[in-house]
N, C-alpha and C positions, 0 to 999 in steps of 0.2 A: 653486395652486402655480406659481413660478416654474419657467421651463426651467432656470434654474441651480440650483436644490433640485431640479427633479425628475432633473437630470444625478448630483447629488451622492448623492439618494436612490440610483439604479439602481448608481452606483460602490458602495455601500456593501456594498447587496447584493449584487454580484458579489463584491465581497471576501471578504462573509462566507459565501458559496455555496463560492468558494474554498476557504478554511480549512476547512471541513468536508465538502467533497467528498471527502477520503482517510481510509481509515478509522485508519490509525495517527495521525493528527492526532485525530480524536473519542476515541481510548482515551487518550490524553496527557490532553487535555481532561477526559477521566470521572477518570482516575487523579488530575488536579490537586485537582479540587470535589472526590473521597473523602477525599482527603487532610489529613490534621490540623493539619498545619506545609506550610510552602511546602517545593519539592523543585530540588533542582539538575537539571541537563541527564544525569549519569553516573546519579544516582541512578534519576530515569526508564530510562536507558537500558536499567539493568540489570534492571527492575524489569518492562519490555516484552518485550527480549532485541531492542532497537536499539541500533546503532551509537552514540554520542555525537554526532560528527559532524552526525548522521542527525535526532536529536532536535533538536540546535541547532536545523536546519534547520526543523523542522517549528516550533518555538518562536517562530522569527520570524513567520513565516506566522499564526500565531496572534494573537500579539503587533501584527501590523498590523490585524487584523482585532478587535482589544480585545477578545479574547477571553479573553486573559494579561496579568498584568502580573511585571514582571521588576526585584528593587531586589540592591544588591550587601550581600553579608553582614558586617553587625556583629561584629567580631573582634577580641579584647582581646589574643591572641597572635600571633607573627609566624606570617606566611605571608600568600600571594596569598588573598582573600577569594574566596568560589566567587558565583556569580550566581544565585538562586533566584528560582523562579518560584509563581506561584499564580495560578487562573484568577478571572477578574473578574465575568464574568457567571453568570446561577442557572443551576441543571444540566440540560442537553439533558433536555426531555422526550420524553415517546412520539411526539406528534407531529412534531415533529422532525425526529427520527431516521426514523420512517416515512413522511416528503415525501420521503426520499431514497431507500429502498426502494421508495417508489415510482414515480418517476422510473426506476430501472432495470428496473424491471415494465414500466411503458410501452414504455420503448427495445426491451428484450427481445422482449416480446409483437409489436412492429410489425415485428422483424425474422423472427421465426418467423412471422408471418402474410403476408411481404409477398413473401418469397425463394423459388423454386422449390427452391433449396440453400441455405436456414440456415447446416446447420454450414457449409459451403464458404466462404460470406460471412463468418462470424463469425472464423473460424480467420481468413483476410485482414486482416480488422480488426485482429484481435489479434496478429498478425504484426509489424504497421505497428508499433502501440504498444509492442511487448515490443522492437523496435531501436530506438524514439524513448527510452523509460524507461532503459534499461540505459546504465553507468555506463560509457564508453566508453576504454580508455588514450593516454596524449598522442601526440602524434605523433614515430614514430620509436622506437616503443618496442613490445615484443611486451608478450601476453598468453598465461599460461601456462592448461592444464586446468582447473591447478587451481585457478586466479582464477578461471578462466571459471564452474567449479562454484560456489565462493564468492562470487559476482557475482548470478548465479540465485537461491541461498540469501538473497540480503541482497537483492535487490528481491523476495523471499514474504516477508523481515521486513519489508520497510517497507509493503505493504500490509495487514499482518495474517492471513498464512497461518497462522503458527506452524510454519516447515518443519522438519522432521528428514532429514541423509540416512543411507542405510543399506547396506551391499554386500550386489549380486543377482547372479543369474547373467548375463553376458556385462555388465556395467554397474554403475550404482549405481540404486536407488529415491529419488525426491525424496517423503518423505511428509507431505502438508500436513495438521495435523490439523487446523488452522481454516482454512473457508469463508468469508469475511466477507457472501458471496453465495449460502449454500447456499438459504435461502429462495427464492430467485430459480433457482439451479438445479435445484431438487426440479422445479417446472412449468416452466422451459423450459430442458430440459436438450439440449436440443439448437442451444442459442445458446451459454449460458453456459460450456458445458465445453467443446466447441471452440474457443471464444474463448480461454479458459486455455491453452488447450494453442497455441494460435497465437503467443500472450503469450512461454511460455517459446521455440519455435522462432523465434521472432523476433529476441528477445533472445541463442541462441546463433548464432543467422545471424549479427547484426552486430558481435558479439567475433570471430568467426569462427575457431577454433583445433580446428573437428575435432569438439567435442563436439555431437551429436543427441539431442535427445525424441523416443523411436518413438510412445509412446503414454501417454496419460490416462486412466486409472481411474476413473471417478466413485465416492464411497463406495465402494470396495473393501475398507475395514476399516469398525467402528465411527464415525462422525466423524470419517473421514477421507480423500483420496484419494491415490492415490500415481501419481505419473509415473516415465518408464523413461528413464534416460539411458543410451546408450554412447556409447566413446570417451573415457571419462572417465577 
C-alpha cells in the first residue's frame, strides 16, 4: 500500500470514527435503515425529539462520512420540495456498536484504575467539555435562565439523554431517562457519573447566568437519573 492510500485509508476512517462517535448521529442512522421511505431532516427531528437545526447538522456529518445519501423531492405541486434523506450503508451491527462501548470501557477502566480521585479527575474533564459543547450566545448579547436551562436540555437532546425537566424544591430536577452510557456506568460509576455531572457544571459555568448543578443522582428512579438545578 502506497503512503498516499494508506493517508487516504486512515482519513476515511477517522471520518467514519467521527460520524459514529455521537450517539444521536447512530439513532439518525438506525431510524434511517428502519425506515421504509426515505425521511426529511423535521421528520427525524421530531421523531428523536431534535432540534431541526440539530439533525441537519448531524445529516452532514453523516453524509460526508457516506453513510446517508440526500436527493431533493419529486413534487407535482407548488411548494419548496423538502430534502430526504436515506442511509446507504447495511445496518450497524453488534459489533460495531460494541468497538465503541468498548473503547469507552477502556478509557473509563484506565481512569478509575490510574487516579488516586477518579471522580475528581472525571468531573474536570467533564467540566472542560460541558463549556467546549454548550451553545454559547454572540457577542454583546445576554443569556437569560431560561435559555440557559433550555441550553442544558437541548445538549441531553442531542447526545441521547432523553431529558425531561420537572419543579423541585428550592429548583428544578433535570430527569434524564436515557443513559446512552449506562453500561459503562453500572462498573465504573465512579468515572462516568462525575463526568456527567461535570458536563452539565461546565456547560452552566460558561453561559454563566446564575444557574448551578448541586448534584447527580445516579439511577435514582427506574432508568433513570435526575440532577438538581438551582437558581433557575
Amino acid at each position: 500500500m502506497t503512503r498516499t492510500t494508506s493517508q487516504a485509508t486512515a482519513q476515511q476512517g477517522a471520518t467514519l470514527h467521527r460520524a459514529l462517535s455521537d450517539p444521536s448521529r447512530v439513532r439518525i442512522l438506525e431510524l434511517l435503515q428502519e425506515a421504509e421511505a426515505p425521511l426529511d431532516a423535521r421528520e427525524l427531528g421530531t421523531r428523536l425529539g431534535l432540534h431541526v437545526n440539530t439533525v441537519r447538522s448531524h445529516l452532514r456529518v453523516l453524509a460526508e462520512a457516506g453513510l446517508v445519501s440526500a436527493r431533493r423531492e419529486e413534487r407535482t405541486r407548488p411548494g419548496r420540495p423538502r430534502i430526504l434523506y436515506e442511509a446507504t450503508a447495511e445496518p450497524l451491527d453488534a459489533p460495531a456498536l460494541a468497538s465503541y462501548r468498548l473503547l469507552a470501557q477502556i478509557l473509563a477502566s484506565s481512569l478509575a484504575g490510574s487516579e488516586r480521585d477518579p471522580s475528581a479527575r472525571a468531573e474536570e474533564a467533564g467540566r472542560a467539555w460541558g463549556g467546549h459543547l454548550v451553545r454559547k450566545p454572540p457577542p454583546f448579547t445576554s443569556t437569560s435562565r431560561l435559555e440557559t436551562i433550555d441550553e442544558v436540555v437541548r445538549l441531553h437532546q442531542e447526545y441521547g439523554f432523553r431529558p425531561e425537566l420537572r419543579r423541585a424544591k428550592g429548583g428544578q430536577e433535570l430527569v434524564l431517562k436515557r443513559c446512552p452510557f449506562q453500561e459503562e456506568a453500572t462498573t465504573y460509576r465512579s468515572v462516568i457519573c462525575p463526568l456527567h455531572l461535570g458536563l452539565i457544571r461546565g456547560a452552566l459555568t460558561e453561559l454563566g447566568t446564575g444557574v448551578e448543578a448541586d448534584w447527580l443522582q445516579p439511577f435514582a428512579e427506574p432508568s433513570a437519573c435526575v440532577g438538581h438545578l438551582t437558581g433557575a
